[in-house]
C-alpha positions, 0 to 999 in steps of 0.5 A: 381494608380488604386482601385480595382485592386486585380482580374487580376492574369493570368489564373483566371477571370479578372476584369477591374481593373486588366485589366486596370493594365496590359494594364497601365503597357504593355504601360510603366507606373509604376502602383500601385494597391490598394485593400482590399483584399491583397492577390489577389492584391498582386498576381495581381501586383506581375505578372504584376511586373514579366512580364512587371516590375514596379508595386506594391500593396498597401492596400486600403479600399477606403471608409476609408479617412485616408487610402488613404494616404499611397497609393498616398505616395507610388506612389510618393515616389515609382515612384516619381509622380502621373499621373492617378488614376482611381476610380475603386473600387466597390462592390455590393449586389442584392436586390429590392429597397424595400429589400434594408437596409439603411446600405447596401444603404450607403455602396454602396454611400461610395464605388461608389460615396464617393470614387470620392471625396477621391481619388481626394481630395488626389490625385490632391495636389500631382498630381499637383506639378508634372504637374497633369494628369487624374482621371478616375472615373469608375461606375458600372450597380450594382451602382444603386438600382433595383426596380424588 
């Protein structure tokens, strides 16, 4: 499973997420890909499915607790277990330190940060009764705040 896997439909700009979802699924691994924007993620996975065969798209606002169950129920009920999330999600504003709204601060703590502890706490039950793999978390240069 792997957030912020919408960009990586063939011919337009990929992102690491995508990236990731091709390379996972060219090596023989059955991938779920999350995102909120659902009709990026849903072309990303349809190509991959097409191509390579066995991946699928689930909506998935990781900052939102509650939405991360439909996503690992899938996985598991799809492909029978869960061997790797990779916390790829992210966003990101440009803006000083002293520009810098708290509102904006926090999204960007919920979505580069928050998001480790989320995905681990639903994913390692189930990960678990199967043998349990990996959790890549994956950071970003924009997860920070800049002070030019």
């Amino acid at each position: 499973m792997i957030t912020g896997a919408a960009t990586g439909a063939t011919g337009e700009l990929m992102g690491f997420g995508g990236a990731a979802a091709w390379l996972f699924a060219r090596e023989g691994a059955r991938v779920v890909l999350t995102d909120i924007n659902d009709e990026l993620v849903q072309r990303t996975a349809s190509q991959i499915d097409e191509e390579v065969g066995n991946a699928i798209y689930v909506h998935l606002d990781v900052t939102r607790k509650e939405q991360w169950i439909a996503p690992i129920r899938t996985a598991v009920s799809t492909f029978v277990k869960l061997d790797v999330l990779v916390n790829n999600a992210g966003s990101t504003f440009r803006s000083t330190v002293e520009e810098t709204m708290m509102d904006e601060c926090q999204e960007q703590m919920d979505v580069h940060a928050k998001v480790t502890l989320l995905g681990a706490k639903h994913a390692i039950p189930k990960m678990r009764k199967t043998g349990g793999r990996s959790i890549v978390n994956i950071s970003s240069i924009y997860g920070g705040l800049s002070a030019q």
